[in-house]
C-alpha positions in Angstrom: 56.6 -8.8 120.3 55.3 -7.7 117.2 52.2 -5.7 119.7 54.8 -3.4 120.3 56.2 -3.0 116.6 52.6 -2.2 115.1 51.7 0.1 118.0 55.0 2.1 117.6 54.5 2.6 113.8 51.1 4.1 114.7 49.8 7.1 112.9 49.4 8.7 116.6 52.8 9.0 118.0 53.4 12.1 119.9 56.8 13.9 119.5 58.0 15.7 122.9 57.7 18.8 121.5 54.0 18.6 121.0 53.7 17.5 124.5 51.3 20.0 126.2 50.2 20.1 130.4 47.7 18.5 131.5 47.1 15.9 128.4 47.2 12.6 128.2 49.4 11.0 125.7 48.7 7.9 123.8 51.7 7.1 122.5 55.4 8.4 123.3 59.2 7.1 122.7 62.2 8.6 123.6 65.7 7.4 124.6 67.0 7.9 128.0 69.6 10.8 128.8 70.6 10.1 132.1 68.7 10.0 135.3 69.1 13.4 137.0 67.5 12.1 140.8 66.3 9.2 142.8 64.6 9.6 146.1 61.7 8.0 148.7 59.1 9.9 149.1 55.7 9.2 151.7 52.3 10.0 149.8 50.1 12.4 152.3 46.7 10.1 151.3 48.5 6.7 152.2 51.0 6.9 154.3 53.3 5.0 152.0 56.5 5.0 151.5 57.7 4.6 147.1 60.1 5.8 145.4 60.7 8.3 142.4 63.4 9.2 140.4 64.0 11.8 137.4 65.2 10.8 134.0 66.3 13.3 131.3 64.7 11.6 127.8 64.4 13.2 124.5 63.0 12.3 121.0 64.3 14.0 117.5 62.2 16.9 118.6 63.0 18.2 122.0 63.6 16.4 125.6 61.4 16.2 128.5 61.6 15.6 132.3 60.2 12.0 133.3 59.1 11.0 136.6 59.0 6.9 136.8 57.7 5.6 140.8 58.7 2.2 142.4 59.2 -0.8 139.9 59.6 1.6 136.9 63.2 2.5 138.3 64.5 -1.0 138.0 62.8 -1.4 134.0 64.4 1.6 133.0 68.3 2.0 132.1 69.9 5.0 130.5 70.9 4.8 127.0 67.8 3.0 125.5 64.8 3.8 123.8 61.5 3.0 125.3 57.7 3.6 124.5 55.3 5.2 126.7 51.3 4.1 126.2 48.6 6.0 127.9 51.0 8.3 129.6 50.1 11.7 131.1 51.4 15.1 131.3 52.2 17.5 134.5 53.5 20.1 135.9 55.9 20.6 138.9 57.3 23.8 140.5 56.8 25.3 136.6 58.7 22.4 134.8 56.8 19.6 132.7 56.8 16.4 133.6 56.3 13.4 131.6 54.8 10.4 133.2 53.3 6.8 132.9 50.5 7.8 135.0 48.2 5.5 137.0 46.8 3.6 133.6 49.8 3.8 131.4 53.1 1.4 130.8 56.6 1.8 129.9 57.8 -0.9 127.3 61.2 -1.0 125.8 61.4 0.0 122.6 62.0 -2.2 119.3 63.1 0.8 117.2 65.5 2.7 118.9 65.6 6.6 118.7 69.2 7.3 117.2 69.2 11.0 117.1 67.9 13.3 119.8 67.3 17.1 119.8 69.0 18.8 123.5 68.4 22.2 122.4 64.9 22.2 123.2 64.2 21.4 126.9 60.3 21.4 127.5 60.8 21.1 130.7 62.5 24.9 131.1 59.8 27.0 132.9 57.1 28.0 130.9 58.4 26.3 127.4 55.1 24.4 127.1 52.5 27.5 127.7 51.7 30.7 125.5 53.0 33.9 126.4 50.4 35.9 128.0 49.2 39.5 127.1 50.1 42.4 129.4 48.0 45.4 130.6 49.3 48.9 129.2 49.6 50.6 132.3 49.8 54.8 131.7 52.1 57.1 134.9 49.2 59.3 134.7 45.6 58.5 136.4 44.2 58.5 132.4 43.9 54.7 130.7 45.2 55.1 127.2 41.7 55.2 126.0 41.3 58.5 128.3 38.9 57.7 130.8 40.2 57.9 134.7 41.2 55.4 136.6 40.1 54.5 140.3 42.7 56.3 141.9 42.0 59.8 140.0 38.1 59.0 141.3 39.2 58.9 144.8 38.4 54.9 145.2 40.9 53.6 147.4 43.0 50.9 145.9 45.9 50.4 148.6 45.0 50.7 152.1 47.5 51.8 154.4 47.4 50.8 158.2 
């Protein structure tokens, strides 16, 4: 197995806390937490019955959701370290998700990851995405740079029925 030694000293392992949605991720290893979730599920396009299960897994930067489907559940035990290649990115009612995607493997890991960081959950809502800027809104019918508003023009901005 020395593949898997030279592709895990690559220059272009990602740490979890650089992890961003909707990216794909060359390279990734973590150790497994503990699995949070396991459950069958029936995909709409199919028909098909699989299953998918949850795992808590963090890196010495931060820890990160990871959804594994079908044969993946069996590969995977908690307390190890594994590697990720070609993996991909999600999100799922606001919470990231790591995953091995369609293209990607899981491979257990040579060099095991010894310390991990549980502070920093990327998969808390919204930890992964900027902060977005807010409208100044004034009590008058003046914006802040004095023109009127809609309202104070007689435009009608609610209806009422």
């Amino acid at each position: 197995m020395p593949r898997i030694e030279a592709i895990e000293n690559a220059p272009e392992r990602t740490l979890i806390a650089n992890l961003r949605i909707k990216s794909q991720v060359e390279l990734v290893r973590f150790k497994v937490l503990e699995m949070e979730s396991e459950k069958e599920v029936v995909v709409k396009r199919t028909g098909k019955m699989h299953r998918v299960a949850e795992l808590h897994v963090a890196d010495e930067s931060a820890k990160v959701l990871l959804t594994v489907w079908d044969n993946d559940i069996e590969l995977i035990e908690t307390g190890k370290s594994y590697v990720i290649r070609n993996g991909y990115v999600n999100e799922l009612s606001h919470r990231m998700r790591l995953t091995r995607g369609r293209f990607g493997e899981i491979q257990p890991s040579e060099l095991r990851v010894e310390t991990v960081n549980n502070n920093r959950d990327m998969s808390k809502p919204f930890a992964g995405k900027k902060p977005r800027k807010k409208r100044e809104r004034s009590d008058t019918g003046r914006t802040f740079r004095g023109s009127q508003k809609r309202e104070s023009k007689g435009y009608i901005v609610s209806k009422s029925f």
